[in-house]
Legacy VTK file of the C-alpha trace (Angstrom):
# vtk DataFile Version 3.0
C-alpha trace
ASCII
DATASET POLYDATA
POINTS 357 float
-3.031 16.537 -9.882
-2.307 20.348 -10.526
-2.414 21.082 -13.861
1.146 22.343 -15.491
1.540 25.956 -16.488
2.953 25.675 -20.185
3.679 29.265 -22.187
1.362 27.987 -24.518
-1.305 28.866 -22.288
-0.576 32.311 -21.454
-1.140 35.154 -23.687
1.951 36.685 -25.288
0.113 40.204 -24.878
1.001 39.760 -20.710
4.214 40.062 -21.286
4.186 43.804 -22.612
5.133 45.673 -19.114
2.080 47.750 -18.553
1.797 51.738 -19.498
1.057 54.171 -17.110
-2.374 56.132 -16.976
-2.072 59.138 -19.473
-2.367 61.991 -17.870
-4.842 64.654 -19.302
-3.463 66.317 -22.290
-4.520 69.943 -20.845
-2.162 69.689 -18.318
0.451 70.363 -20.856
0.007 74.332 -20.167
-1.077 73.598 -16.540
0.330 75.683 -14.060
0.748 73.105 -11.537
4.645 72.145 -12.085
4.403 68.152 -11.217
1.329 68.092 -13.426
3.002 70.319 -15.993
5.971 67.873 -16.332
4.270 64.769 -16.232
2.109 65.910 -18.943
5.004 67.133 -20.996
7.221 63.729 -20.488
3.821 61.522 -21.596
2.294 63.822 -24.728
5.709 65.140 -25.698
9.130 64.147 -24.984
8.172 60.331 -24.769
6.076 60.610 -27.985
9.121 62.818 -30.038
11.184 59.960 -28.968
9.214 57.174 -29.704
8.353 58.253 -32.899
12.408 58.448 -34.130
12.925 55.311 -32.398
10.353 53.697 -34.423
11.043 54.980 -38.011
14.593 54.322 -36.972
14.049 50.482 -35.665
11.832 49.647 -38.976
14.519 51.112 -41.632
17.599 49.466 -39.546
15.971 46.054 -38.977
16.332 45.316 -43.036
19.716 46.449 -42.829
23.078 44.592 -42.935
24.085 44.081 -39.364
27.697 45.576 -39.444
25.527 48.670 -41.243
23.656 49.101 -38.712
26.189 48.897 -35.895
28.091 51.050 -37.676
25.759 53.704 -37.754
24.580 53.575 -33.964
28.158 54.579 -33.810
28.083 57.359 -36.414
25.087 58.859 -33.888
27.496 58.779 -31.014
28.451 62.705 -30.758
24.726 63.650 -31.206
23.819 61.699 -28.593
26.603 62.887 -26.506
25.397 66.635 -26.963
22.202 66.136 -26.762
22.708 64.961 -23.095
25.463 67.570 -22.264
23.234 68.766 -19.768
22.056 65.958 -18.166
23.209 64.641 -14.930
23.538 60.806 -15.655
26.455 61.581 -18.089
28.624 63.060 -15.590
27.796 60.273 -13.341
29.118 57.688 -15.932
32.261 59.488 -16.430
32.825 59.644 -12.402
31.886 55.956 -11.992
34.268 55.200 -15.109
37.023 57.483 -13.428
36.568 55.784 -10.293
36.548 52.598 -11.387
39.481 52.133 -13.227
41.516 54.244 -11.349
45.468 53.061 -11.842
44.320 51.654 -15.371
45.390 54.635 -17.684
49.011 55.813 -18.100
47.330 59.379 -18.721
44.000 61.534 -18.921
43.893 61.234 -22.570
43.839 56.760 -22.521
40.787 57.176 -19.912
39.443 59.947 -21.873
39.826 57.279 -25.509
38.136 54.630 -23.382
35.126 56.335 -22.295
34.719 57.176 -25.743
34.846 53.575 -26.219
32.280 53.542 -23.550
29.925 55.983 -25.318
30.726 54.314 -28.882
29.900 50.697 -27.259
26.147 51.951 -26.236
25.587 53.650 -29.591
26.045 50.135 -31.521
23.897 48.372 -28.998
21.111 50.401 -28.989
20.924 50.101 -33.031
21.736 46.553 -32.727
18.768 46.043 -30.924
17.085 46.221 -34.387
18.594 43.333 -36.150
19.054 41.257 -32.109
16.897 38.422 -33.799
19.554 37.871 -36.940
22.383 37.471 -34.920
22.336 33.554 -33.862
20.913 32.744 -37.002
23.845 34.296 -39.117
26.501 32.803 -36.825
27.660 36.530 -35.398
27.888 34.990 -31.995
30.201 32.562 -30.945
30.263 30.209 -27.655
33.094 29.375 -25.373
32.420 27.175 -22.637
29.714 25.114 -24.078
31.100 22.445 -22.216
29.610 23.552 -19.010
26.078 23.898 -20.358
26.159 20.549 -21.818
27.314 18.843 -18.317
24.438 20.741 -16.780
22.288 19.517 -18.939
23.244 15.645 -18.675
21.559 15.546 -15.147
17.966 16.468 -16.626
17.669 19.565 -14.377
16.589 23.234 -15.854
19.047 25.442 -16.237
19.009 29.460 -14.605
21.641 31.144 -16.617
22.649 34.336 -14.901
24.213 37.459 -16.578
25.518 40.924 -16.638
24.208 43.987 -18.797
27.178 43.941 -21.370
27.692 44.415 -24.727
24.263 44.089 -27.298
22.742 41.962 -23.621
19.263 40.983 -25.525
21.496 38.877 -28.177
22.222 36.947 -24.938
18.367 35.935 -24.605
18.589 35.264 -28.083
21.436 32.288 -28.139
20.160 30.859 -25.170
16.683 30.956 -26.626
17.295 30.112 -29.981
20.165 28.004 -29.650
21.129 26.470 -26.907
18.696 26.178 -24.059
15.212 27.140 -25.762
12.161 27.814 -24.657
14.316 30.395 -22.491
11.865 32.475 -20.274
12.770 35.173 -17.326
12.185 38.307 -16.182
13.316 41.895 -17.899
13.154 45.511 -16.359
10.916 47.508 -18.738
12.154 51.241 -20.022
10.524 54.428 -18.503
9.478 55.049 -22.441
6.238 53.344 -23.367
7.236 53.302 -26.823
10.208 51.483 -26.670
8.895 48.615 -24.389
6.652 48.336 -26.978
9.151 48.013 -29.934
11.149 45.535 -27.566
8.031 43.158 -27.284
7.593 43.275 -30.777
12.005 42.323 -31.310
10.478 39.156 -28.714
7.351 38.164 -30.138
8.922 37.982 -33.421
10.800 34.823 -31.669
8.397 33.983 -29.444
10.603 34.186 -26.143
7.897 35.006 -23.213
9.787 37.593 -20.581
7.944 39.225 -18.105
7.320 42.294 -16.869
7.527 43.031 -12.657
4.880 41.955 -10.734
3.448 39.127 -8.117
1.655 37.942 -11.596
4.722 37.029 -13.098
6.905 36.270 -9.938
4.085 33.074 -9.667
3.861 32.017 -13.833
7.649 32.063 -13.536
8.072 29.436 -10.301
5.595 27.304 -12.530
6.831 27.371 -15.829
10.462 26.740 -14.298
8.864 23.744 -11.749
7.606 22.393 -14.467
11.068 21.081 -15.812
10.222 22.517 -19.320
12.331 25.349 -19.625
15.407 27.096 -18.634
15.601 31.364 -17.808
17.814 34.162 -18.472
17.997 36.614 -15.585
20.617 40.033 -15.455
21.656 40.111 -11.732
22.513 43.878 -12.457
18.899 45.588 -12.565
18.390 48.636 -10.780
16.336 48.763 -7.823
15.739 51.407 -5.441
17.523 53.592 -7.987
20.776 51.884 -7.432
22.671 48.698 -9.070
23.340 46.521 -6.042
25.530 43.646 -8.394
28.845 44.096 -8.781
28.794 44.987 -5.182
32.450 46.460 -5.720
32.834 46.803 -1.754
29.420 47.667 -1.228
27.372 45.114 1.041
25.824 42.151 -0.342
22.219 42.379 -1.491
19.977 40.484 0.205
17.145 41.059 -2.008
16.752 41.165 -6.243
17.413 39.495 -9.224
20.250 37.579 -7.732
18.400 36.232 -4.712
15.408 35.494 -6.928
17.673 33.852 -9.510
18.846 31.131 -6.215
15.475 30.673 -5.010
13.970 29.844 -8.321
16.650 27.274 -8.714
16.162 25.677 -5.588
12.433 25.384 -6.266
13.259 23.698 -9.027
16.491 21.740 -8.865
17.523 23.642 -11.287
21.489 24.682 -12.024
23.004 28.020 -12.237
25.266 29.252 -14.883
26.919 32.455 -14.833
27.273 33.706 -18.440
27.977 37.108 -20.162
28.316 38.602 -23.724
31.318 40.259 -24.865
31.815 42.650 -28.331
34.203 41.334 -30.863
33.519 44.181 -33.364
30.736 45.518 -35.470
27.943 43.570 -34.365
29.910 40.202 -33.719
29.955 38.598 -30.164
31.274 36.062 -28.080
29.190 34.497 -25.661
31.019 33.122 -22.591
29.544 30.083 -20.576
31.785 29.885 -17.274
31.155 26.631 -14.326
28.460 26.053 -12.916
27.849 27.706 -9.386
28.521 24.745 -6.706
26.031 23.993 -4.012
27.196 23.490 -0.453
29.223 19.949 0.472
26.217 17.552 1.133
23.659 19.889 0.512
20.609 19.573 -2.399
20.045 23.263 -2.656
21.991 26.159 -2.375
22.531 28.596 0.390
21.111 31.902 -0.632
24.343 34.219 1.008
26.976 31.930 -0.500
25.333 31.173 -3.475
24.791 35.610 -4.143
28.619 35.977 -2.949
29.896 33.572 -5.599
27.287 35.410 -8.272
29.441 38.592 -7.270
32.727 37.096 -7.056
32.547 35.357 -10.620
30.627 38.794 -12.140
32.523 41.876 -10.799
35.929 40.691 -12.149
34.051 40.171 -15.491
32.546 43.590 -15.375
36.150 45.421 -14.494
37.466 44.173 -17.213
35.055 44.696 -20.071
33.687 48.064 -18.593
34.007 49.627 -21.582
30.966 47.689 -22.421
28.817 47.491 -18.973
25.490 49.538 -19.908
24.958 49.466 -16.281
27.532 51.976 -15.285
24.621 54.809 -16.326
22.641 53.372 -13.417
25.830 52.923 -10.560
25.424 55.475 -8.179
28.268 55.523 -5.658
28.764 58.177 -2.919
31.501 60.408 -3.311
33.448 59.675 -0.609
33.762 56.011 -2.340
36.457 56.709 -4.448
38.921 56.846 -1.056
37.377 54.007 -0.169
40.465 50.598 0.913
38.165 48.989 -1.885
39.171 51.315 -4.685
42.136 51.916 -3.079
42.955 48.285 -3.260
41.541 48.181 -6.845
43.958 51.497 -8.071
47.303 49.381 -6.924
46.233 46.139 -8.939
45.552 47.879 -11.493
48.809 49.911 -11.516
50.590 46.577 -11.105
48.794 45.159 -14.463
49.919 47.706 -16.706
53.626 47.538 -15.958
LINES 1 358
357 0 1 2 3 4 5 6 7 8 9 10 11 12 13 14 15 16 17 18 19 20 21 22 23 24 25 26 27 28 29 30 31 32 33 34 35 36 37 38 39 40 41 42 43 44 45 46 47 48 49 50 51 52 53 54 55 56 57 58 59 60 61 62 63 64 65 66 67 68 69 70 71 72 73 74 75 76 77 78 79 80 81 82 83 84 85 86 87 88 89 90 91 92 93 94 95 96 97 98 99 100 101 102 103 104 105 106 107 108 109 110 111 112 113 114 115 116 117 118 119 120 121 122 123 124 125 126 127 128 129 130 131 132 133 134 135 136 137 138 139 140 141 142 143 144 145 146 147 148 149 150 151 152 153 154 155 156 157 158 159 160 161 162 163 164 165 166 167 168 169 170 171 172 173 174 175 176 177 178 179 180 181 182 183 184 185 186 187 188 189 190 191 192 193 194 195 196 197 198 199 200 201 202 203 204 205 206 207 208 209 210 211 212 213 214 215 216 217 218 219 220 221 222 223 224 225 226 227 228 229 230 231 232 233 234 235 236 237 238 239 240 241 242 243 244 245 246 247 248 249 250 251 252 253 254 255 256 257 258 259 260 261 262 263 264 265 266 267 268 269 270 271 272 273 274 275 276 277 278 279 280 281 282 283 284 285 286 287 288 289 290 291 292 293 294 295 296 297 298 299 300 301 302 303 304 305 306 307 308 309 310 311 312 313 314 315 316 317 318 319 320 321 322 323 324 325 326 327 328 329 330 331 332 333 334 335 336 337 338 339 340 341 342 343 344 345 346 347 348 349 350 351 352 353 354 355 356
């Protein structure tokens, strides 16, 4: 009989995503320009960075959480200059544009919601400091826990699938804390070595085991969820191939990623998949929303990979239109200019229009 894979056998250290090899410090003044940069990003900007994020993370994490949400905000226009001339903001405000086109009576209610945008990812990324206090001092509340608890009566695991909004890592936190724990899955680490390195610190400190990319932990998570023992989180929203392929918002249906992985992993294991996303209430205070479980095919014992990704999408873009404002994601869209004549956003404008009469 093949022995079980349990977490308590695997090394907590594997799940810190692995750093890139340094490259020579020298190569700072090099005058090779790829070499030169590299250097730069690796001995400089990531270290100036991870330095601030740390002092920052160990003075916040002590702090009352509506204090420290508060003051993620308070960094808002700093940030926002800071990046002035950086591409990715003027991508956001495009993608926002675009995708809420017919939603604003004028420029300046577009202009006030992208701010709400901006002010959104300044709390979250300061909330990430006090993510494991959030359960435990009731700041997140459930609707829908209905749904879980049917899913649960059959004995099966449970693959909860989710959307990057709101303060998303609190997400990992009720599941794993509160209402499906042990809660394992994937994550998609940060370019900044520093930073993956405070978030497996936030997860070690409650033991939740999430892995990095990689064949390595593709296999330990088909055991650990065959095993019956445990139930995952997985965002359907990564980026891959420099592009965020759920919501499809027109776009064609991906046939490979988080989603696909998500259905294959619960057909391996019988498992039953629950679409569920966070949502702000205010100042570090959330509402967690547990919808229906995705149905399998009349007759059938596992579900159909197509179908199964197409009802992912259908439940998750109307989510993420209306709570954009909070969709960390929309930094990583990249749409093609010509999208925003598109029948799809076309289609979108007019319902839209029609809503705020």
């Amino acid at each position: 009989m093949t022995k079980q894979t349990r977490l308590e056998d695997i090394p907590f250290a594997e799940t810190l995503a692995d750093e890139p090899a340094a490259p020579r410090l020298r190569d700072v003044l090099s005058q090779d320009d790829a070499k030169r940069e590299a250097a730069r990003l690796h001995w400089l900007r990531h270290v100036k960075d991870g330095v601030l994020n740390s002092v920052f993370h160990h003075v916040l994490k002590v702090c009352p959480p509506t204090f420290v949400s508060g003051f993620g905000n308070l960094l808002v226009p700093m940030m926002r200059w800071s990046y002035r001339d950086k591409l990715f903001p003027q991508r956001i405000s495009w993608n926002f544009e675009t995708l809420t086109q017919g939603r604003w009576s004028d420029e300046a209610d577009q202009a006030a919601a992208l701010d709400r945008w901006w002010c959104n990812i300044g709390r979250t990324i300061s909330e990430f400091c006090i993510v494991n206090r959030l359960w435990k001092t009731s700041q997140i509340e459930v609707e829908g826990l209905e749904h879980l608890k049917n899913a649960q009566s059959n004995g099966a695991p449970v693959i909860f699938t989710s959307m990057h909004l709101a303060t998303w890592e609190a997400l990992f936190v009720a599941i794993h804390e509160g209402l499906a724990g042990p809660s394992i899955g994937p994550f998609q680490p940060e370019p900044n070595r520093f930073k993956n390195r405070i978030v497996h610190a936030i997860r070690k400190e409650r033991n939740q085991y999430l892995f990095p990319p990689g064949q390595r932990s593709a296999y330990r998570l088909h055991r650990l969820m065959t095993s019956g023992r445990y139930s995952m989180t997985i965002f359907v929203d990564e980026v891959r191939d420099k592009q965020v392929h759920l919501p499809c918002f027109g776009r064609p249906l991906p046939t490979k990623g988080n989603a696909v992985v998500a259905v294959k992993l619960a057909n391996s294991c019988g498992g039953t998949i629950i679409p569920t996303y966070l949502t702000r209430l205010g100042p570090a205070r959330f509402k967690m929303v547990l919808l229906p479980p995705l149905e399998r095919q009349e007759g059938r014992d596992s579900y159909d990979v197509r179908e199964t990704v197409q009802s992912m999408n259908d439940v998750f873009e109307p989510v993420v239109l209306e709570h954009i404002e909070e969709w960390y994601m929309l930094s990583e869209l990249r749409l093609p200019a010509e999208y925003a004549q598109s029948a799809y956003i076309k289609a979108l404008s007019k319902k839209n229009q029609a809503s705020r009469r």
